[in-house]
C-alpha positions as CSV (number, residue, x, y, z in Angstrom):
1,X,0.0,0.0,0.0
2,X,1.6,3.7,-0.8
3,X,1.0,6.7,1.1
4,X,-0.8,8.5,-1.0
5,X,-1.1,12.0,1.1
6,X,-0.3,14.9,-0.8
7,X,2.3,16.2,2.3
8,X,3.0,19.3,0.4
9,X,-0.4,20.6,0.3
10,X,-1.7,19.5,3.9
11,X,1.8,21.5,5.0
12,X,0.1,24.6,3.4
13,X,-3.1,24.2,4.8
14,X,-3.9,26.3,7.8
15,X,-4.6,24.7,10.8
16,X,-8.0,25.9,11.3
17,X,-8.6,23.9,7.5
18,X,-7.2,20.9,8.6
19,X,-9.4,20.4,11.6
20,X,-12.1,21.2,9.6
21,X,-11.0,18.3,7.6
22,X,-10.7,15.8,10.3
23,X,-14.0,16.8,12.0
24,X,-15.9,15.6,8.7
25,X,-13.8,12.6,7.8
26,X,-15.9,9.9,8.4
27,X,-13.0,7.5,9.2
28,X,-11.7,9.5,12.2
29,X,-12.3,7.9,15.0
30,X,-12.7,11.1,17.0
31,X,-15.6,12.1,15.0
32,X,-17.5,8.9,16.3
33,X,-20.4,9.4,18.6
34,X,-20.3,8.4,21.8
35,X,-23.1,5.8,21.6
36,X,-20.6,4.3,19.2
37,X,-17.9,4.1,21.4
38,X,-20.3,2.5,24.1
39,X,-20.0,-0.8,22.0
40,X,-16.4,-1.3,21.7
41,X,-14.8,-3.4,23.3
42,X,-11.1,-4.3,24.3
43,X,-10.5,-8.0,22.5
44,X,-8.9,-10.1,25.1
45,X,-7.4,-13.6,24.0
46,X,-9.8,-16.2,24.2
47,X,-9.8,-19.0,27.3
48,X,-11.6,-22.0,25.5
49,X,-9.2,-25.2,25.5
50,X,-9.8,-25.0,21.4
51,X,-7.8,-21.5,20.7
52,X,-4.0,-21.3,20.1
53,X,-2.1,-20.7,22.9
54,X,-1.5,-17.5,24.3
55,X,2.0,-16.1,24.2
56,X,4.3,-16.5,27.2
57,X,4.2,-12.7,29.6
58,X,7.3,-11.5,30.2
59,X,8.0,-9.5,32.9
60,X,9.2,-5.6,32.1
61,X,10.0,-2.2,33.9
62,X,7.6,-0.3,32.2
63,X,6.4,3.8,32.9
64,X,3.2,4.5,31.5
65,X,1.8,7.9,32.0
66,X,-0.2,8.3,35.8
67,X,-3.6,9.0,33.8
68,X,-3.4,6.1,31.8
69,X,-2.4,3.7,34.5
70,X,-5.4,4.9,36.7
71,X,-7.5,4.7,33.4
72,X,-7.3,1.1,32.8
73,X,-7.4,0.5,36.8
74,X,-10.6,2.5,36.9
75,X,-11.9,-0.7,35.3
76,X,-11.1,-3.3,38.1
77,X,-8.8,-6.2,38.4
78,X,-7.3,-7.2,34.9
79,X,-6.1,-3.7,34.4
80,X,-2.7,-5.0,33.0
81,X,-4.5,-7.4,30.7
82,X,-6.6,-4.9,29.3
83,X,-3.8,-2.9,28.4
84,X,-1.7,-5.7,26.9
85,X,-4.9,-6.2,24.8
86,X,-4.6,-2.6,23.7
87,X,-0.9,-2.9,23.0
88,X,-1.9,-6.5,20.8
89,X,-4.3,-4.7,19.1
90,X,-1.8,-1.9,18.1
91,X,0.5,-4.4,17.2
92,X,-1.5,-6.3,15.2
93,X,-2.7,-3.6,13.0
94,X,0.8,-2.3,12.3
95,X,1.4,-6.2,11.3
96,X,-1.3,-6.0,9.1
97,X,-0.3,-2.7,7.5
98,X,3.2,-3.7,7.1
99,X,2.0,-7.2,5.1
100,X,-0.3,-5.1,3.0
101,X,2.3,-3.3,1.2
C-alpha cells in the first residue's frame, strides 16, 4: 500500500482547514459518537481449550503515564490485561499494515 497523502499541500493548509478536515472525515475515529464508542470493546485472547495458545508474559520495567495507569485500573482487576490487549491490538494492526504493502 503507498501513502498516497499529498504532504506538500496538507503542509500549506492552515490549521484551522485541517481540523475542519478531520471533524468531517468519516473514518476519524474522534468524529464517532459516543453511543458508538459505548459498544467497543477491548479484544482479550480467548480462554476455551480449542484457541492457540497464548503467548508467554514477560516481565518488564515499564512507565506509563499516571492517567493512563489509573485509566485502565478504573476498570477493576485485569487492568494489565486490558492494556496488553490494547498494545496486541496496536500491534497487530501495524502487522497487518506492514504485510499489505
Amino acid at each position: 500500500m503507498s501513502d498516497r497523502t499529498d504532504w506538500d499541500r496538507l503542509r500549506s493548509l492552515p490549521e484551522a482547514e485541517i481540523e475542519r478536515l478531520a471533524s468531517e472525515d468519516p473514518d476519524n475515529p474522534a468524529t464517532r459518537a459516543d453511543a458508538e464508542w459505548a459498544h467497543a470493546v477491548v479484544g482479550l485472547p480467548p480462554l476455551d481449550a480449542d484457541a492457540p495458545a497464548r503467548p508467554a508474559k514477560r516481565g518488564i520495567h515499564a512507565r506509563f503515564d499516571s492517567d493512563v495507569v489509573a485509566f485502565f485500573q478504573s476498570g477493576g482487576r485485569g487492568y494489565q490485561d486490558r492494556m496488553n490487549a490494547v498494545l496486541r491490538r496496536h500491534m497487530e494492526a501495524q502487522l497487518g499494515k506492514k504485510a499489505g504493502r
